[in-house]
Every structure is written in structure tokens, then in C-alpha cells.
Predicted model as a PDB file, atoms N, CA, C, CB and O in Angstrom, pLDDT in the B-factor column:
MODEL        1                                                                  
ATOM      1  N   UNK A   1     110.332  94.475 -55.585  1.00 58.00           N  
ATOM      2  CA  UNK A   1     110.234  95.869 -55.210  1.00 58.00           C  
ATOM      3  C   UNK A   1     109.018  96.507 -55.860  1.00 58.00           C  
ATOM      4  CB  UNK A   1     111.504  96.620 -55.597  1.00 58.00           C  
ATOM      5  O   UNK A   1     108.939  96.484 -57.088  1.00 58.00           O  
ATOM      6  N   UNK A   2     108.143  97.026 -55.190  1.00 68.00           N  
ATOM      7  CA  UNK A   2     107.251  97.649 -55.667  1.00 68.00           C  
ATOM      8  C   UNK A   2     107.915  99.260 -56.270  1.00 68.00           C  
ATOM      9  CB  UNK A   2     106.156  97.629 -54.533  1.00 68.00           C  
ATOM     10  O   UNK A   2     108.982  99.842 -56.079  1.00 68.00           O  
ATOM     11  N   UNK A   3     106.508  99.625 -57.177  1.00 69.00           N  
ATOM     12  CA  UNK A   3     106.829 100.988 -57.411  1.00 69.00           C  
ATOM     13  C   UNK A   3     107.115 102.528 -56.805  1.00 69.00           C  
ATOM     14  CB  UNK A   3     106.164 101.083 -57.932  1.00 69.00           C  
ATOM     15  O   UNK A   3     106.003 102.655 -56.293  1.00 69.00           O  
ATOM     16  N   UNK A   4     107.483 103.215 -56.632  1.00 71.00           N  
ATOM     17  CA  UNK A   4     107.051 104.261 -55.667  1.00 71.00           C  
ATOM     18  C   UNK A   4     105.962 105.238 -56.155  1.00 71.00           C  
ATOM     19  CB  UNK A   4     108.242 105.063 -55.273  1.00 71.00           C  
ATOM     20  O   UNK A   4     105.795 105.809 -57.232  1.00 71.00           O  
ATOM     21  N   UNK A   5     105.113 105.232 -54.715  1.00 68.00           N  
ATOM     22  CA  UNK A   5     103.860 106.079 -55.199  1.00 68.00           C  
ATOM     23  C   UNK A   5     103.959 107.335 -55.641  1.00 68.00           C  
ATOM     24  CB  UNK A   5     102.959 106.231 -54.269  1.00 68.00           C  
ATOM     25  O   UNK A   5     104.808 108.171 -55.332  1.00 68.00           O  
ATOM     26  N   UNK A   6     103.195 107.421 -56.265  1.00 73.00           N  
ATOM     27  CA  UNK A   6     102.555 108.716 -57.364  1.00 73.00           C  
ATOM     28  C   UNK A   6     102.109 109.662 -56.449  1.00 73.00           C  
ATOM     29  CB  UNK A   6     101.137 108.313 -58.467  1.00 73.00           C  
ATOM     30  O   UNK A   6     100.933 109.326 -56.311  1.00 73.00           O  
ATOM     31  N   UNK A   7     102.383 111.128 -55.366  1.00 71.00           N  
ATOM     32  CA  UNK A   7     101.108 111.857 -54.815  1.00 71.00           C  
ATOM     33  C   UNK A   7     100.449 112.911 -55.989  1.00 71.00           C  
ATOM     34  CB  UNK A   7     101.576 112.785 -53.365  1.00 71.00           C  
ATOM     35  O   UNK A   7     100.949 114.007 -56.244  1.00 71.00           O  
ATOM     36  N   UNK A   8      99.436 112.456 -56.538  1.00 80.00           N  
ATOM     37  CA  UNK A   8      98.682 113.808 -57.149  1.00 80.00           C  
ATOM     38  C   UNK A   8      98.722 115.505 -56.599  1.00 80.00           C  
ATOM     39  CB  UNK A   8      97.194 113.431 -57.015  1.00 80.00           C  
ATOM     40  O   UNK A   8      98.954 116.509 -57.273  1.00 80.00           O  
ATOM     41  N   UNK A   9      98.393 115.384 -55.074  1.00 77.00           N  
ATOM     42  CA  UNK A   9      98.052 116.759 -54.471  1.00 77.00           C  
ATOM     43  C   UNK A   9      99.723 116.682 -53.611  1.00 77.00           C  
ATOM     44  CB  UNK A   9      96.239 116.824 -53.270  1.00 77.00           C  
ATOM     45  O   UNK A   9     100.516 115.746 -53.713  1.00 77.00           O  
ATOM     46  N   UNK A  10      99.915 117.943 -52.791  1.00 80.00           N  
ATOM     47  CA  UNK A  10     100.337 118.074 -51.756  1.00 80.00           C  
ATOM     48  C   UNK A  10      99.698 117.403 -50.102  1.00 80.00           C  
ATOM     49  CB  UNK A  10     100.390 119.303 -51.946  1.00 80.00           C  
ATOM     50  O   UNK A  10     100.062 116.654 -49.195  1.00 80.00           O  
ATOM     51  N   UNK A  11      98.523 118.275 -50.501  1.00 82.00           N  
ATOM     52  CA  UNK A  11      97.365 118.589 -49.121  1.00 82.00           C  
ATOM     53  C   UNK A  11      96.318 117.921 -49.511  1.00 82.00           C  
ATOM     54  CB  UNK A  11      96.809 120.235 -48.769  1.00 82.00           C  
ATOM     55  O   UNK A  11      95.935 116.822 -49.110  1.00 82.00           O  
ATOM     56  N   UNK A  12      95.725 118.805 -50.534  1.00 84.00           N  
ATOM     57  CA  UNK A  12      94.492 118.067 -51.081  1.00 84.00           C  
ATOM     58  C   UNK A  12      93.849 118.876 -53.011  1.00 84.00           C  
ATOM     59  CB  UNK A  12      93.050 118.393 -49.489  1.00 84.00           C  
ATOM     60  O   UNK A  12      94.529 119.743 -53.560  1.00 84.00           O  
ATOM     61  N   UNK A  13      93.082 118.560 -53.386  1.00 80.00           N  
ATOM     62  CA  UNK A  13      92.688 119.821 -54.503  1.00 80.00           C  
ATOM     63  C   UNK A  13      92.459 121.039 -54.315  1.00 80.00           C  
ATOM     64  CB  UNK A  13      91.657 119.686 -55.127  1.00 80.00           C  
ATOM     65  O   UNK A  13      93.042 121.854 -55.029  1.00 80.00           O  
ATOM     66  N   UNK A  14      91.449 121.527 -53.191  1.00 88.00           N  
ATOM     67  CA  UNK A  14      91.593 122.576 -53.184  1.00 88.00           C  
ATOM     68  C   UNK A  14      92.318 123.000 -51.710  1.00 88.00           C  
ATOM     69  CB  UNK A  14      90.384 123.064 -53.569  1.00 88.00           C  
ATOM     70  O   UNK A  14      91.976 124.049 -51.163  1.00 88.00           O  
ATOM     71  N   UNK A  15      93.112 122.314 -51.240  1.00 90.00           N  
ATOM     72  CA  UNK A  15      94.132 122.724 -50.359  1.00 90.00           C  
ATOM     73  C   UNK A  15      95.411 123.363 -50.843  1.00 90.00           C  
ATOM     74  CB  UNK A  15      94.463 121.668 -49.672  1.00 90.00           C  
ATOM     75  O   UNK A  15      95.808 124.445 -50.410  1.00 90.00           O  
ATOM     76  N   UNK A  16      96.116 122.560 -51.870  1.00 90.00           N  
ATOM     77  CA  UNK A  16      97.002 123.200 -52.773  1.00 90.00           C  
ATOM     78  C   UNK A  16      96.947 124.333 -52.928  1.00 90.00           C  
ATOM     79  CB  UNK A  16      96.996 122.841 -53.807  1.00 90.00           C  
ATOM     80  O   UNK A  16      97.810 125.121 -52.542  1.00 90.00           O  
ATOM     81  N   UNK A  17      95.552 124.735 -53.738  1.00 92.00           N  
ATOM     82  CA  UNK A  17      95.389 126.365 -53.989  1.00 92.00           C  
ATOM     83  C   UNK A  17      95.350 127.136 -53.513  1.00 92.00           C  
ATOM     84  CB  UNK A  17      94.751 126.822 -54.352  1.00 92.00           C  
ATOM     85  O   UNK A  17      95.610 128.217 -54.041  1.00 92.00           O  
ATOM     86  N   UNK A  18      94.999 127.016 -52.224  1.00 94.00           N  
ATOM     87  CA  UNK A  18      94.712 127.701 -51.573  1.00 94.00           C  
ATOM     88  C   UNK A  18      95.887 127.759 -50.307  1.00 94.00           C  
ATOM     89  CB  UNK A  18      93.432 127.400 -51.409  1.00 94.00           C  
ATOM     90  O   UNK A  18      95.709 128.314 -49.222  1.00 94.00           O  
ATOM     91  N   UNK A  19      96.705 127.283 -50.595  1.00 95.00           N  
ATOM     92  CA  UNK A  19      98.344 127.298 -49.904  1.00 95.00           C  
ATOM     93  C   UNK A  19      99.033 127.819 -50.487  1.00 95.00           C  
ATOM     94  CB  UNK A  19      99.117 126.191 -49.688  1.00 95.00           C  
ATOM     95  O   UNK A  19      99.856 128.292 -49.703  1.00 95.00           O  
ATOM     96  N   UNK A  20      99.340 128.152 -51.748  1.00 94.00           N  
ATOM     97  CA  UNK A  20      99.708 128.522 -52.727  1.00 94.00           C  
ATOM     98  C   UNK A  20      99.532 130.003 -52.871  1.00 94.00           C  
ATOM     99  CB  UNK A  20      99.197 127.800 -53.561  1.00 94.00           C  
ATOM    100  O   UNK A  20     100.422 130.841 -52.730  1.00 94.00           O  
ATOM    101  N   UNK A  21      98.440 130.194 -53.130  1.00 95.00           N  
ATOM    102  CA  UNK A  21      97.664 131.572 -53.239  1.00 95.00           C  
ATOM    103  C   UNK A  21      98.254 132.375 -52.092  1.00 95.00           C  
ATOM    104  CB  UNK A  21      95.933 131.438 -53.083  1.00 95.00           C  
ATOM    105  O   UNK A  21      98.700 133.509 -52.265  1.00 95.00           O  
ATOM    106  N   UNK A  22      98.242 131.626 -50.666  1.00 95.00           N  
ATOM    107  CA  UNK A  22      98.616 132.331 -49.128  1.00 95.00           C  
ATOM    108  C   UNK A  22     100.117 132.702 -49.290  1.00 95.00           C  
ATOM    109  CB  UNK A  22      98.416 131.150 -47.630  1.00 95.00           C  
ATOM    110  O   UNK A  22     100.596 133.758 -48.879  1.00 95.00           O  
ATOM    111  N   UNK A  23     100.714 131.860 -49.843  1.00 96.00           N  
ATOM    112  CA  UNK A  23     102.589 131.458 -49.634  1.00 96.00           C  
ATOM    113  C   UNK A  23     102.901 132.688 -50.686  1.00 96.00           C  
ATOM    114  CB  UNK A  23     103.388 129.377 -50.363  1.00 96.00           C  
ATOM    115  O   UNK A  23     103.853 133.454 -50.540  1.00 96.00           O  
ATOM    116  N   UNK A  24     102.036 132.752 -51.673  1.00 93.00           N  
ATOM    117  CA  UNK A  24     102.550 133.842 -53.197  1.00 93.00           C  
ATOM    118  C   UNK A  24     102.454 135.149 -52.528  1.00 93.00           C  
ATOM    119  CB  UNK A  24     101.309 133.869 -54.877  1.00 93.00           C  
ATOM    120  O   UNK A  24     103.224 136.100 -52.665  1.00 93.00           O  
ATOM    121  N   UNK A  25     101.060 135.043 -51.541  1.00 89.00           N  
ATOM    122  CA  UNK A  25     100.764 136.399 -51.214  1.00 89.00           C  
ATOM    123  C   UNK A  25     101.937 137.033 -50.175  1.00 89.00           C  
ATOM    124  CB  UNK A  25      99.262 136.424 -50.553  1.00 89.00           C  
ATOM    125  O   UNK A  25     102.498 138.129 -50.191  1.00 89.00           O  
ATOM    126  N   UNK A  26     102.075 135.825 -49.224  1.00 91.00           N  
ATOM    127  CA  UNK A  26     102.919 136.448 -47.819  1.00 91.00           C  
ATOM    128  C   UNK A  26     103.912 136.584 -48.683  1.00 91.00           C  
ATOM    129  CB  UNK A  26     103.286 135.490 -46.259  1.00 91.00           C  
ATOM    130  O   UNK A  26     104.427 137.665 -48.399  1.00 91.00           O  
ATOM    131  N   UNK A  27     104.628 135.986 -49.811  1.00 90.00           N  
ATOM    132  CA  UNK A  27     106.117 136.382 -50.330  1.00 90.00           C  
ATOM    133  C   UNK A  27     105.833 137.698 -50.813  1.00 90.00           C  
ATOM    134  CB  UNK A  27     106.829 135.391 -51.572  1.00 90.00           C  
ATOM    135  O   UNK A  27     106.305 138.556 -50.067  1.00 90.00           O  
ATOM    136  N   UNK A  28     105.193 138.172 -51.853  1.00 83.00           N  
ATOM    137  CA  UNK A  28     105.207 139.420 -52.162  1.00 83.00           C  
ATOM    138  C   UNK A  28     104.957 140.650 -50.989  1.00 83.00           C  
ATOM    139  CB  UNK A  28     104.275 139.429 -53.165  1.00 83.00           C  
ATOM    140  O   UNK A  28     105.573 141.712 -50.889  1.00 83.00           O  
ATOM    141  N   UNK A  29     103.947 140.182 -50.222  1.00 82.00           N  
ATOM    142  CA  UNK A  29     104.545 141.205 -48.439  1.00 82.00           C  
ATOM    143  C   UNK A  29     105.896 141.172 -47.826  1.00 82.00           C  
ATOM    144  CB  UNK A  29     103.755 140.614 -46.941  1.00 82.00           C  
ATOM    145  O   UNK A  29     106.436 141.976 -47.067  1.00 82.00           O  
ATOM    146  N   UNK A  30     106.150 140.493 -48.134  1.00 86.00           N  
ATOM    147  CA  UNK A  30     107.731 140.519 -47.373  1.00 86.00           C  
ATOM    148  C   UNK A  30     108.670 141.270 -48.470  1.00 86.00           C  
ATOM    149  CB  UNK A  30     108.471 138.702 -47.026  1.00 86.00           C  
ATOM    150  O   UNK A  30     109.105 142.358 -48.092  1.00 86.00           O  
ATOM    151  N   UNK A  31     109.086 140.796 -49.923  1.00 82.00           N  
ATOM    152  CA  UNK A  31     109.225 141.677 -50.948  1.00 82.00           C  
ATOM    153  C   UNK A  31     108.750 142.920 -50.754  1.00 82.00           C  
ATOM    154  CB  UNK A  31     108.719 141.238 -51.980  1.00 82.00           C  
ATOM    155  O   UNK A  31     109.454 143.784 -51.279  1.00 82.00           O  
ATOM    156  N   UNK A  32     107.899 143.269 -50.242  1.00 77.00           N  
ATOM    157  CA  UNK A  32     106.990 144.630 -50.577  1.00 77.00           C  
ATOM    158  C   UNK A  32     108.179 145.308 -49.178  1.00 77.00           C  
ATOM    159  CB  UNK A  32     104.588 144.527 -50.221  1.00 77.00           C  
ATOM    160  O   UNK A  32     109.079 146.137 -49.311  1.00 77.00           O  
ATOM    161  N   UNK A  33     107.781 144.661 -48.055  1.00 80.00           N  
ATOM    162  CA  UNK A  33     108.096 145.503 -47.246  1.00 80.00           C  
ATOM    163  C   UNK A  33     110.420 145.587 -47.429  1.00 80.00           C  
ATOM    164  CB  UNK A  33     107.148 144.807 -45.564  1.00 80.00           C  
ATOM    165  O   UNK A  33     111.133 146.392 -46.830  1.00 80.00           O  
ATOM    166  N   UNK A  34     110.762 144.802 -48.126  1.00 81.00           N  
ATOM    167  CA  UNK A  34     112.363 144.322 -48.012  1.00 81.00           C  
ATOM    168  C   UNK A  34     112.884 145.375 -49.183  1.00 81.00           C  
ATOM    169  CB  UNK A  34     112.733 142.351 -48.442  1.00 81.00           C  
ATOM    170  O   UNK A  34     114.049 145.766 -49.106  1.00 81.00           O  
ATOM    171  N   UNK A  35     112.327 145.682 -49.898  1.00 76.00           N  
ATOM    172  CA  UNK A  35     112.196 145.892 -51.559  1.00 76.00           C  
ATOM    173  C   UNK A  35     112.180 147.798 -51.651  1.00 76.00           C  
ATOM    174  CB  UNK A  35     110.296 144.972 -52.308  1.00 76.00           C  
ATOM    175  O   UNK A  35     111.013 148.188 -51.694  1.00 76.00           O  
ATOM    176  N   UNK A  36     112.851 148.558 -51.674  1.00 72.00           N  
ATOM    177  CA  UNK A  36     112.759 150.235 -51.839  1.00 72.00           C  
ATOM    178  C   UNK A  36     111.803 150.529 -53.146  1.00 72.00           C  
ATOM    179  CB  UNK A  36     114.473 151.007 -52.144  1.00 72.00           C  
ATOM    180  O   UNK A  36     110.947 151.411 -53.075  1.00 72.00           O  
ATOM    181  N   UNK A  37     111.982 149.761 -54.331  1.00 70.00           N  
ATOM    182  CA  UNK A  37     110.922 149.968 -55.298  1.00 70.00           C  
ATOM    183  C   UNK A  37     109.454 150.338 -54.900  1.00 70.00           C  
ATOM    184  CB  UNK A  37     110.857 148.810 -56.012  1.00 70.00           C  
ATOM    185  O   UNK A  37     108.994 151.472 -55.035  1.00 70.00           O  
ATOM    186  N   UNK A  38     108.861 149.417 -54.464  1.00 63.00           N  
ATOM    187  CA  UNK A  38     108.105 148.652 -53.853  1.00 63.00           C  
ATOM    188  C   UNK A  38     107.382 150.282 -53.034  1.00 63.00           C  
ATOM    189  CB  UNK A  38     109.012 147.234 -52.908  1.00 63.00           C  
ATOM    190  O   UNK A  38     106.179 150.368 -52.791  1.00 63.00           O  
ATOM    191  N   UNK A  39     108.082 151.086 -52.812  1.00 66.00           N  
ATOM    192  CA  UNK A  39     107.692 152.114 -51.478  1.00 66.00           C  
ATOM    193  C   UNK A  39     107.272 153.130 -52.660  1.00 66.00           C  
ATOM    194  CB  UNK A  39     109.197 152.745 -50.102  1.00 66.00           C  
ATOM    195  O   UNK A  39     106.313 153.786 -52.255  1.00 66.00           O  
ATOM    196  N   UNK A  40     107.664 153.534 -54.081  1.00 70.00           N  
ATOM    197  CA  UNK A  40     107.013 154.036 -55.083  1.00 70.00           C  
ATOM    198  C   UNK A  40     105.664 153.828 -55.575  1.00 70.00           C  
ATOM    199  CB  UNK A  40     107.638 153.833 -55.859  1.00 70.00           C  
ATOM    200  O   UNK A  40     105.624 153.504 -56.762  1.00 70.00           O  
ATOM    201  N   UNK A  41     104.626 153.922 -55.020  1.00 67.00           N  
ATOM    202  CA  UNK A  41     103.590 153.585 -55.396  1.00 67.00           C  
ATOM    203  C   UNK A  41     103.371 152.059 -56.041  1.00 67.00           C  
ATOM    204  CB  UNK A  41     103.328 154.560 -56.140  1.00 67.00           C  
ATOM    205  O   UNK A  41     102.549 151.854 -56.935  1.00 67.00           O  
ATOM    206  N   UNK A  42     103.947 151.351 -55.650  1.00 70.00           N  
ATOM    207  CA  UNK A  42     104.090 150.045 -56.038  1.00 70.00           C  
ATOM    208  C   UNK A  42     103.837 148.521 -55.278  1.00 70.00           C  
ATOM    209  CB  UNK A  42     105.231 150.132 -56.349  1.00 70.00           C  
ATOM    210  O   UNK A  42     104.283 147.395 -55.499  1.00 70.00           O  
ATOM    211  N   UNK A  43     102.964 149.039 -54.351  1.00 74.00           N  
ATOM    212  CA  UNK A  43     102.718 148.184 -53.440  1.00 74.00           C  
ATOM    213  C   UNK A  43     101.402 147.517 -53.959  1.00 74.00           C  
ATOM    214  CB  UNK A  43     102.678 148.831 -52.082  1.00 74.00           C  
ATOM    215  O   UNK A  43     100.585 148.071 -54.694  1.00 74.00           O  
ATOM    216  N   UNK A  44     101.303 146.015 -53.377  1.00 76.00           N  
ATOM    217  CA  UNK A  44     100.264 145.338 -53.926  1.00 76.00           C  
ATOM    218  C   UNK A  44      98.869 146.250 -53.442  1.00 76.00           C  
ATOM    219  CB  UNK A  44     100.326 143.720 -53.397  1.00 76.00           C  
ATOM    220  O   UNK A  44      98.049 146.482 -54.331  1.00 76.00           O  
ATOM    221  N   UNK A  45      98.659 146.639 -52.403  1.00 80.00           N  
ATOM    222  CA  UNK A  45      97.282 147.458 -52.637  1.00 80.00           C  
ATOM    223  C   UNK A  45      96.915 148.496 -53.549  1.00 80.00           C  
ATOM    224  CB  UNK A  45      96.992 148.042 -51.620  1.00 80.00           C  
ATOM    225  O   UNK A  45      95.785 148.665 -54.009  1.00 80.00           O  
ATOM    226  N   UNK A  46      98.347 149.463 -53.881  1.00 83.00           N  
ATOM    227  CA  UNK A  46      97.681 150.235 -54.688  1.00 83.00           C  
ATOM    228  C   UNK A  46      97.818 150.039 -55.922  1.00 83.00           C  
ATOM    229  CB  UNK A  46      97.875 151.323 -54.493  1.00 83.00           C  
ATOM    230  O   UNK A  46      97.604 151.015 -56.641  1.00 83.00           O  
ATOM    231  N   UNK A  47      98.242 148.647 -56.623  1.00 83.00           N  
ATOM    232  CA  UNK A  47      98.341 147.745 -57.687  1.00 83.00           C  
ATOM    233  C   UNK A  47      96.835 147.202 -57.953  1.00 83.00           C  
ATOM    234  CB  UNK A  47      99.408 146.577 -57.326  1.00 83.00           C  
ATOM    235  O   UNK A  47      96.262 147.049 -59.032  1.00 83.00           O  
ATOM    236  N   UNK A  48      96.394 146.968 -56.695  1.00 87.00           N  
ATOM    237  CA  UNK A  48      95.023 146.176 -57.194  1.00 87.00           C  
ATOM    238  C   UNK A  48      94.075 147.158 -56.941  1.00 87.00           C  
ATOM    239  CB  UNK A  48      94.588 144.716 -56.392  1.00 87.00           C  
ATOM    240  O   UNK A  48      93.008 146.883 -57.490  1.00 87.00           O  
ATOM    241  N   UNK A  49      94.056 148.351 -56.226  1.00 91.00           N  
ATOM    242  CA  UNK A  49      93.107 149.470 -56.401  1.00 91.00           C  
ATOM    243  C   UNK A  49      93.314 150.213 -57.499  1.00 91.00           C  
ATOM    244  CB  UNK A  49      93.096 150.331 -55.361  1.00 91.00           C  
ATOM    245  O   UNK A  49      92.408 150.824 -58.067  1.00 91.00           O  
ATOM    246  N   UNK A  50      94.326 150.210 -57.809  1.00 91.00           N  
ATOM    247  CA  UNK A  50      94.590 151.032 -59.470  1.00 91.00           C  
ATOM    248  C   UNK A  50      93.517 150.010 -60.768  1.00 91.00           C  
ATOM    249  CB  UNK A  50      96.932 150.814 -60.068  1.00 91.00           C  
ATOM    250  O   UNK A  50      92.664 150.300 -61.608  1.00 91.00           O  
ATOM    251  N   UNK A  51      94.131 148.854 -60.329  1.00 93.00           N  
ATOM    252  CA  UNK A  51      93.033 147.784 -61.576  1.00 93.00           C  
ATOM    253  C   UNK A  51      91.456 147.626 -61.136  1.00 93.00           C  
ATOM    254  CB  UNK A  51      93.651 145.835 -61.639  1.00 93.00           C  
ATOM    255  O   UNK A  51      90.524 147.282 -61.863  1.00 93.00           O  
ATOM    256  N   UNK A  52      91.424 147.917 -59.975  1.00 96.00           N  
ATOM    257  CA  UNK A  52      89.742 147.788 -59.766  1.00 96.00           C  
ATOM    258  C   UNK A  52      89.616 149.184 -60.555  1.00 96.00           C  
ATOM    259  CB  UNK A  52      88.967 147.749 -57.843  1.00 96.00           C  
ATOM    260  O   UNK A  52      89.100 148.897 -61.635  1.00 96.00           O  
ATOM    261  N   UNK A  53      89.846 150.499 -60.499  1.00 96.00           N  
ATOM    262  CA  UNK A  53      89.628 151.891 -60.592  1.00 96.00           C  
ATOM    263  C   UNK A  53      89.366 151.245 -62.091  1.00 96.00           C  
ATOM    264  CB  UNK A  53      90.897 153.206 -60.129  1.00 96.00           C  
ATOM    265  O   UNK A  53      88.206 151.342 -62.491  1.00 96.00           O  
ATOM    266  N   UNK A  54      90.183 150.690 -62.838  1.00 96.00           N  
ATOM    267  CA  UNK A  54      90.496 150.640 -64.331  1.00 96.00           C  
ATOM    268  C   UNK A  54      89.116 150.033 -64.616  1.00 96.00           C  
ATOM    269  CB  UNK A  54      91.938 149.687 -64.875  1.00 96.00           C  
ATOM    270  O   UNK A  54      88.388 150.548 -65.464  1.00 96.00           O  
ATOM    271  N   UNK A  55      88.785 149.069 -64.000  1.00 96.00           N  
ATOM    272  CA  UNK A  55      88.127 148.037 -64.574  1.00 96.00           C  
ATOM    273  C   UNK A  55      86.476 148.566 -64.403  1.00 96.00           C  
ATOM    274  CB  UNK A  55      88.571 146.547 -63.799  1.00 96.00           C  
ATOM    275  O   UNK A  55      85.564 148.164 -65.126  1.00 96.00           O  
ATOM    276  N   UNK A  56      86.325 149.524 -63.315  1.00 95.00           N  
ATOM    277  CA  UNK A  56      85.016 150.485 -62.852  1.00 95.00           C  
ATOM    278  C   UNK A  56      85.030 151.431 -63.852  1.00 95.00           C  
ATOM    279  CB  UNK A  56      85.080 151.277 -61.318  1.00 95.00           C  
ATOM    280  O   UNK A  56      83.930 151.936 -64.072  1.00 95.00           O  
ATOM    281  N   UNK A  57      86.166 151.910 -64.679  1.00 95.00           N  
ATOM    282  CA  UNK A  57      86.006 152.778 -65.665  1.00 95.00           C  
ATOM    283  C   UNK A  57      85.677 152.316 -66.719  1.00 95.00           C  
ATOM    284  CB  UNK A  57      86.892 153.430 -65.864  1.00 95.00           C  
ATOM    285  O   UNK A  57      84.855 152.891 -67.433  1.00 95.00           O  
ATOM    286  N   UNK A  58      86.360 150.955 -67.114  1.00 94.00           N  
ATOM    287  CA  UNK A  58      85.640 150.239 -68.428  1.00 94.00           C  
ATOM    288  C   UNK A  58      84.397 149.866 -68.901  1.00 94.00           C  
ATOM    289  CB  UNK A  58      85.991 149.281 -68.556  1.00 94.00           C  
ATOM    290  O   UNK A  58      83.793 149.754 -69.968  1.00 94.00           O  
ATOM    291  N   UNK A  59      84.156 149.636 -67.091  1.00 93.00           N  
ATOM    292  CA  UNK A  59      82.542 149.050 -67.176  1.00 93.00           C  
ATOM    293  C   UNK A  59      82.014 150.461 -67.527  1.00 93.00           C  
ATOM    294  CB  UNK A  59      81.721 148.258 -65.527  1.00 93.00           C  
ATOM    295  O   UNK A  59      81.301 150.416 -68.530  1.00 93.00           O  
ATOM    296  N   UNK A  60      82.152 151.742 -66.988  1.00 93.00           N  
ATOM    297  CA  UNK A  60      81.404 152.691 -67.285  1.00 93.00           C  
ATOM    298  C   UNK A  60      81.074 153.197 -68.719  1.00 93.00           C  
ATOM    299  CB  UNK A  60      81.863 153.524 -66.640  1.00 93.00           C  
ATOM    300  O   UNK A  60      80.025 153.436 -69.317  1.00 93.00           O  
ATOM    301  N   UNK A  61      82.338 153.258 -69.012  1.00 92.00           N  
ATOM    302  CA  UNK A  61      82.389 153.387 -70.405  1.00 92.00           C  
ATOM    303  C   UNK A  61      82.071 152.721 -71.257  1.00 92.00           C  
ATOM    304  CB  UNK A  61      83.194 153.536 -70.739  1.00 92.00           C  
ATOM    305  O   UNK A  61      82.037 153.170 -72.403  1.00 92.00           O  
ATOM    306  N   UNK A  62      81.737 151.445 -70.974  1.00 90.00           N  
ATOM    307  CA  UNK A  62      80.826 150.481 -71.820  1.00 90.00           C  
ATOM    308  C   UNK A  62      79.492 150.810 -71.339  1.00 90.00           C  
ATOM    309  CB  UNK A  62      81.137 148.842 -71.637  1.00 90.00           C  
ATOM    310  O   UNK A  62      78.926 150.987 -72.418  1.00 90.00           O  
ATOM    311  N   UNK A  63      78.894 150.946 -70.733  1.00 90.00           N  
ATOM    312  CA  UNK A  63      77.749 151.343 -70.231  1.00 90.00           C  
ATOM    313  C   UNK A  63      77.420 152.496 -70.611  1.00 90.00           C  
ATOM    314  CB  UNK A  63      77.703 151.295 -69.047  1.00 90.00           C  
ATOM    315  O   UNK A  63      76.220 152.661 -70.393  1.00 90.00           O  
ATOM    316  N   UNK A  64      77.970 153.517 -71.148  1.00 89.00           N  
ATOM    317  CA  UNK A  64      77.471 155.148 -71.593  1.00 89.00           C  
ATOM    318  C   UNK A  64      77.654 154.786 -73.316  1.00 89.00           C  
ATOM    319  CB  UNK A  64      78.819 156.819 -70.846  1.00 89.00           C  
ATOM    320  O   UNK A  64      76.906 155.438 -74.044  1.00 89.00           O  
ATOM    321  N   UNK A  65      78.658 153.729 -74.047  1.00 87.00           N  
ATOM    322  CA  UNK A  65      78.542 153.182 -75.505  1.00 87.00           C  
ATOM    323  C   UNK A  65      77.663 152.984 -75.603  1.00 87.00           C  
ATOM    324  CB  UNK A  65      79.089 152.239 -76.015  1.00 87.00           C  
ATOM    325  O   UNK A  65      77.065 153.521 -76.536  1.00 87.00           O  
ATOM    326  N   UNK A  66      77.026 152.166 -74.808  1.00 80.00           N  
ATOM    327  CA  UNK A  66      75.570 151.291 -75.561  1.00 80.00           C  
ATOM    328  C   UNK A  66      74.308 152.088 -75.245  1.00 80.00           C  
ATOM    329  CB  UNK A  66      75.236 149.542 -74.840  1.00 80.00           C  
ATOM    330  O   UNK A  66      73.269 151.554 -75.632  1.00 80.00           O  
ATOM    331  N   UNK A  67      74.186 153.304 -74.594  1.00 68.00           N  
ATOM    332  CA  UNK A  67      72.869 153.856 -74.672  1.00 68.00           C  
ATOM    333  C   UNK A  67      72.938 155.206 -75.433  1.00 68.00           C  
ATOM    334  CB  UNK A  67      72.268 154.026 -73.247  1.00 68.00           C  
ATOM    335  O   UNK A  67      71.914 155.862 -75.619  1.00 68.00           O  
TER     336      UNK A  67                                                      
ENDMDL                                                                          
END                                                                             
């Protein structure tokens, strides 16, 4: 009897990730839309426009420190 094979990937290296990344995203849309929390300002867009806003302010504010 031989051994049974080993698969490293699913798909492939960067197939995995990028299946992954899609499957995480569509679950949290479906959560988003199933979910009453979720309708509180808590939706993934205005989650990741709140952290871009943050992260445009940091940069600024590092940028007005150093001169």
C-alpha cells in the first residue's frame, strides 16, 4: 500500500488566496445584510472608509510634525 498523498494547495498558491479573500468577503455581505447590528453604522464600507479617513489623518499629522 502506498502512502496517501500530501496536497500542499487547494487550487494553487496564489489561487488559495485569493478564494479565500472572495469566500471571507461574500460571508461578511451576507452577515452584513442577515445581521440588524450590522445596519448601525457597521457595515464593511463604512468600516473601511472610517480606517482610510484615520489613516489620511495620521499621515497628515505626521506630515505637519516634521516641518
Amino acid at each position: 500500500m502506498s502512502a496517501p498523498v500530501k496536497f500542499q494547495y487547494l487550487i494553487s498558491r496564489t489561487g488559495d488566496v485569493v478564494f479565500s479573500l472572495t469566500v471571507g468577503t461574500l460571508a461578511y455581505f451576507v452577515n452584513e445584510r442577515e445581521n440588524p447590528k450590522a445596519q448601525n453604522g457597521k457595515s464593511l464600507f463604512e468600516l473601511v472608509n472610517r480606517q482610510r479617513i484615520r489613516t489620511v489623518e495620521q499621515r497628515e499629522q505626521r506630515r505637519m510634525d516634521k516641518n
